[in-house]
Structure formats: structure tokens, C-alpha cells
N, C-alpha and C positions, 0 to 999 in steps of 0.2 A: 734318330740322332742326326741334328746337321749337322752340318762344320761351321765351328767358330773360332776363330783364332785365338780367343782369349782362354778356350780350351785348355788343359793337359793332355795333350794324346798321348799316353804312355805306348809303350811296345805291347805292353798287355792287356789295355783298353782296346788298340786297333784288333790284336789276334784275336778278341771275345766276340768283337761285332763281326770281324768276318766269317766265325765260326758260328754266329746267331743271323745271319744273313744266307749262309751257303745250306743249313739245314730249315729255313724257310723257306729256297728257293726247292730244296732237292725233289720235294714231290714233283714239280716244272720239269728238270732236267728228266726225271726219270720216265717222263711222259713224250720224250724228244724221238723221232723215226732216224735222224741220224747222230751218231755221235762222234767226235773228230777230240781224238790226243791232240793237245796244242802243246804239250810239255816240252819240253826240248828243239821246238820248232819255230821257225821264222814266219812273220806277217806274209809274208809271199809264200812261204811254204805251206801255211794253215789255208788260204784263200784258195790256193792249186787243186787243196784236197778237197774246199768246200766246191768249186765250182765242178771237178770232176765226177763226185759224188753226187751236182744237182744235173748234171749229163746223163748220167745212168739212171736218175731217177726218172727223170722227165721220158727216154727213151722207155722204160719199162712201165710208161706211164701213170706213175707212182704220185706224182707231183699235180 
């Protein structure tokens, strides 16, 4: 599905592709070694945790 402007993107066309997109992607995520809540969290806040996280990786030499 591209984007085209001449679209209708309903409220309820956009929820269906993102919920036929995130159970495509989900085998992906579930195969992921770190996983990081980005919920309720700031771009500077999620970045803190990812580089933190690739700190202890690499020292446990994981990475």
C-alpha cells in the first residue's frame, strides 16, 4: 500500500495497515537480543537507553 493523495485514508484504513504491518513485522521483533519501552519516553531518553545497553553489550562482549 503506497501513499497517494488522491487516497481516502480513513481512521480505520490507517489502524488495519498498522495492525497488518506490526503482526508481519512481529516474528522480526521477537527475534530482537535487546528490547527497549519507548512508551512514554523522550528521543534523548530512548537513545540514553540504547547506547547504554550497546555499552554493556559490547563489555560483555555480546556484540
Amino acid at each position: 500500500m503506497g501513499v497517494n493523495e488522491s487516497e481516502d485514508f480513513t481512521k480505520e484504513k490507517l489502524v488495519n495497515r498498522i495492525n497488518q504491518l506490526m503482526a508481519k513485522r512481529a516474528k522480526f521483533y521477537e527475534q530482537a537480543d535487546i528490547i527497549i519501552d519507548t512508551d512514554d519516553s523522550s528521543v534523548g531518553r530512548t537513545v540514553d537507553k540504547i547506547i547504554k545497553l550497546l555499552k554493556e553489550a559490547d563489555i560483555n562482549n555480546e556484540l
